[in-house]
N, C-alpha and C positions, 0 to 999 in steps of 0.2 A: 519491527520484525514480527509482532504478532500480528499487527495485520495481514502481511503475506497471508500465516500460518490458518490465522481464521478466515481470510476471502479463499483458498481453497477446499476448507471441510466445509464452510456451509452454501457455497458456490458450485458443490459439484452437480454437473449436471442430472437431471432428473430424466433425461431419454439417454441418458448415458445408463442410467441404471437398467430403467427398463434392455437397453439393451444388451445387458450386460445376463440379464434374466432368460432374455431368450437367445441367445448364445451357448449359456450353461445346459437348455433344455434341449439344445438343437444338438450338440455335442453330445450329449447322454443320448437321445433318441438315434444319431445314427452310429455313435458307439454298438448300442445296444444292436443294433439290425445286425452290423458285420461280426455280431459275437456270438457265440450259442449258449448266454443265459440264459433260464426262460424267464417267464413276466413274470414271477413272483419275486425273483433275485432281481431283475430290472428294478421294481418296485422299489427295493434298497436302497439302490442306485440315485433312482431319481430323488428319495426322501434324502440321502447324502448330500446333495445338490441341493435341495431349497434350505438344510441346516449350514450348507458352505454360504450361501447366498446372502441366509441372514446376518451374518458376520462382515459382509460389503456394502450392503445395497438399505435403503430406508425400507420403513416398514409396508408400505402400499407396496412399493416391487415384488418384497418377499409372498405379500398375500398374493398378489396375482403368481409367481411362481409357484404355490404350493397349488390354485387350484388349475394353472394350466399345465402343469406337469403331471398332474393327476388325469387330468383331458387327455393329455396325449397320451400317458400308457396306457388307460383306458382303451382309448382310438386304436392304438398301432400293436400292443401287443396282447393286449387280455382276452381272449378266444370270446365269441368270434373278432379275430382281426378286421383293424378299419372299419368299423364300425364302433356305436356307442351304449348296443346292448348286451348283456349280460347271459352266459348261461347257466352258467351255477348260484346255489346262491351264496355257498361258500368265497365267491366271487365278490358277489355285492357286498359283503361284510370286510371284504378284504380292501375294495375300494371305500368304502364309507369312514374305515380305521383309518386309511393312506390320509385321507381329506380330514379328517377331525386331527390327527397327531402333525402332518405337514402343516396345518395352521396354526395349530396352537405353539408348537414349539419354533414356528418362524416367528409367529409375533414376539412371544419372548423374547426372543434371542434379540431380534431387530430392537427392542425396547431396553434392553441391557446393553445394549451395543450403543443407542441415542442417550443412554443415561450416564454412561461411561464418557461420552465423547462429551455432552454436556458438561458435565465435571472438572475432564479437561481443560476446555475452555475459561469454565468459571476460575479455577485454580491460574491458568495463564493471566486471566482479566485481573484478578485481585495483585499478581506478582507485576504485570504492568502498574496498577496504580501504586502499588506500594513504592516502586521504582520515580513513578511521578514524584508522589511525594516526596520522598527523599532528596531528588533532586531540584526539587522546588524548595527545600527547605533548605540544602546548599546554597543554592543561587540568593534566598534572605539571609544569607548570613553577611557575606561582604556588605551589601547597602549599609544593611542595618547597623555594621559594626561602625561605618565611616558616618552615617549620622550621628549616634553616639558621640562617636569619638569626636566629631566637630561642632556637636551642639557645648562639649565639655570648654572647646577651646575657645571659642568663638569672644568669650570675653576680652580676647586679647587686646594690646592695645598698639601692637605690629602690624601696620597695612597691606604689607605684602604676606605673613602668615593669614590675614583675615581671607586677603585673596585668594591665596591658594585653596584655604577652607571651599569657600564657596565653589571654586573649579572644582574641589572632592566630591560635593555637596552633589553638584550637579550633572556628573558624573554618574553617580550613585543611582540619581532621581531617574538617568534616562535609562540605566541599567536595570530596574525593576518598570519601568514603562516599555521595554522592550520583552520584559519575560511577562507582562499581563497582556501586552498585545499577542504576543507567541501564544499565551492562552487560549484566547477568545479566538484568536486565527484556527486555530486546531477543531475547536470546538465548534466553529461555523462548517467546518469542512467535514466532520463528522455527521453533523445532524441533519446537513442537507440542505441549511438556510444559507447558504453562497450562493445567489444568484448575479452573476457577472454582468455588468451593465456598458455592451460593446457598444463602440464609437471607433471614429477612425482617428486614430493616433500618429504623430508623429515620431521616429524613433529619437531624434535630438533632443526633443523635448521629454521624454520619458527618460532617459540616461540623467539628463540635467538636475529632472526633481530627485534621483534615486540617489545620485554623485551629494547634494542639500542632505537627502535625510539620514543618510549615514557620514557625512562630514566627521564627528569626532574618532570616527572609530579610524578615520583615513588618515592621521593626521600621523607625518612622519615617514610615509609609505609614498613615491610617488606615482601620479597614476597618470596612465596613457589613454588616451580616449581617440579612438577611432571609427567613426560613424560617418560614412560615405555620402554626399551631398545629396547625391541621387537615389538614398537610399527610400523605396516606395513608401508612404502613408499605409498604416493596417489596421484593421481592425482588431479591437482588444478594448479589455478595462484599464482605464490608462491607473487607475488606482491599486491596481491590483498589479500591475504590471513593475509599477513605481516599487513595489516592496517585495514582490521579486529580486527584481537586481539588486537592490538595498539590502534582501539577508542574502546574497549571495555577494557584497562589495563587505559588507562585515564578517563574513565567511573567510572572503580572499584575505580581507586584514586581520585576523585572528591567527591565520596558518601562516602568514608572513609575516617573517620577522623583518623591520626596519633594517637596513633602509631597501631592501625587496620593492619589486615594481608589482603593478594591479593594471592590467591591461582589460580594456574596455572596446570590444568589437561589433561591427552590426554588419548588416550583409544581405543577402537573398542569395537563393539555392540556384544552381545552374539551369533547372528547368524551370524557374519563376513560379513556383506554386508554394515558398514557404518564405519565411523572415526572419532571421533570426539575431539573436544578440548573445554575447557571448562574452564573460570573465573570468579571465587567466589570471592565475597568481604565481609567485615562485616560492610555495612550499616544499613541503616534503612530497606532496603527491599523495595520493588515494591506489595501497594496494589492491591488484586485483581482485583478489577474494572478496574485499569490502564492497567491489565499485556496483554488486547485484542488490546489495543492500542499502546503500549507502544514504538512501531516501524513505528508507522508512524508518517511523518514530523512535525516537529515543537511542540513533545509531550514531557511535561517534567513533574518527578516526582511532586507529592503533599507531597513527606514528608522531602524534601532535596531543598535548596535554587536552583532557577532557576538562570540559568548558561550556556550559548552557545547558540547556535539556534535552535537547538533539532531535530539536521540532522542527528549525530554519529549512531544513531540505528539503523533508517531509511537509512542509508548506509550502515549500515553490513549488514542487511538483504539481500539488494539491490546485494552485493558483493557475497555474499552466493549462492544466485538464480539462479546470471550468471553463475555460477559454477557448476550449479547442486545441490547443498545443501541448507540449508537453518541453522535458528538462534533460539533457542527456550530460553522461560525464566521461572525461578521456584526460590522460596524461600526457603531455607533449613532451616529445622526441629530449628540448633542453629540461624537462625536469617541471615541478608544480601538477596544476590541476587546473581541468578547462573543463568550465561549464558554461554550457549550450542552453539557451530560452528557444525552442519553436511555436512558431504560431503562421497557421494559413494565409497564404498572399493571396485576398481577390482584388479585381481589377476595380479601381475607383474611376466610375465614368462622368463623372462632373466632379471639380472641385469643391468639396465641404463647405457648408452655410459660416461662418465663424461665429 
């Protein structure tokens, strides 16, 4: 959720501002014509206007609004009209104040405005990691207690308690190798070093390896797999593709309860320009409020016990993007939660080297 929050403060556009600058001045300037203040109350006016402006807009905007606002009422109403000279000198002093006071208190103002919003953020960035941590430090606590606790037992001398140890054991092991991969997955996606290495893929095969790597988590649930013979070859990173559908196949079995089905879909789009793959589960579903959010970090359902760090979604998306595609999510008519893999369908005109 703070990413939303921070990709529109520091994403807002910069010709948005500017135009947002000359807007305010073009508003004032023909305010001013239809009204019979004269240029010294305009003058007000307009200094109103670049102290409004520095409270929106960054600080280059404000400085060009304070000297082009001063341009124009110069220009349009300070005798002689439309023109840029001067008759009195009561005039020039009066212009000279306009331009020293409308830039010094834009830049202020626009500087306490970036200092504030800085702050912001830094305050949100610190309560995001705090929030990491904590729930990273949840997530060590289960492993670590079943190691513990089966390093204690392990002397036994019962073959089937030893077994079972070990099924804890290794349980556990893949349980913190899934939140150090959720790590490093976040962290590549972050800094910009995900570079996706496309090939053309087969979807059978890409379900197959995902259906392997999430095997434990599946186990008790059954699952449906339907993947159309003729479904086209595409392009994508078949690795990145693979752990996709694998956090979104531990996703579906996390929110289903046993003995719940995990439905496994592939397909292409009616006018053949997309591919997609798709897993259905029979949860409780994803309310709508959430479904805006529901892919960004650290966001976990309200209607199903919190569980992980709440990176898995906010990685497939992540994983999608680079790829060219993206993730979408819908609740079907009988109930659960369907999520959608997209990725671009070009046409393969010779078949792949093996």
């Amino acid at each position: 959720m703070l990413d939303g929050k921070r990709t529109r403060t520091v994403t807002r556009s910069v010709t948005w501002d500017y135009a947002e600058v000359l807007g305010a001045i073009l508003l004032v300037t023909v305010g001013g014509c239809l009204t019979p203040l004269n240029y010294r109350a305009l003058g007000f006016v307009y200094l109103l206007a670049v102290i409004g402006l520095s409270l929106r807009v960054r600080r280059w905007p404000v400085l060009v609004a304070a000297l082009l606002s001063g341009l124009v009422w110069d220009f349009v109403f300070v005798p002689p009209r439309l023109s840029f000279s001067v008759l009195h000198f009561d005039d020039t002093l009066l212009l000279g104040g306009y331009f020293a006071v409308a830039l010094m208190i834009g830049n202020q103002l626009a500087t306490l405005r970036s200092a504030d919003e800085r702050a912001k953020l830094l305050a949100e960035s610190e309560h995001m990691h705090q929030i990491l941590l904590d729930s990273v430090a949840h997530e060590l606590m289960t492993p670590i207690a079943v190691f513990r606790s089966a390093v204690d037992q392990l002397g036994t001398n019962d073959p089937a308690r030893r077994e079972y140890l070990i099924g804890e054991i290794r349980i556990a092991a893949q349980r913190l190798d899934d939140l150090v991969a959720n790590l490093l997955n976040q962290s590549r996606l972050e800094s910009g070093m995900l570079k996706p290495q496309l090939d053309w893929c087969d979807g059978h095969d890409v379900v197959s390896a995902a259906c392997q790597s999430a095997g434990n988590w599946l186990k008790g649930r059954p699952l449906a797999i339907n993947i159309p013979s003729d479904l086209p070859i595409f392009q994508a990173d078949a690795v990145l593709m693979e752990q996709a559908i694998a956090h979104l196949l531990r996703n579906a079995a996390i929110h289903t309860p046993p003995p719940g089905r995990i439905q496994v879909e592939g397909g292409s789009s009616k006018d053949s320009k997309r591919v997609f793959i798709a897993v259905t589960d029979e949860g409780p579903g994803v309310p709508a409020d959430l479904r805006t959010r529901i892919f960004d970090k650290f966001a976990h359902g309200t209607t199903a016990r919190k569980r992980g760090l709440g990176l898995g979604l906010s990685i497939v998306r992540g994983f999608m993007r680079a790829q060219g595609g993206d993730v979408s999510i819908e609740s079907p008519p009988k109930g659960g939660a369907r999520f959608t893999l997209f990725l671009p369908l070009e046409k393969c005109q010779s078949v792949p080297d093996e």
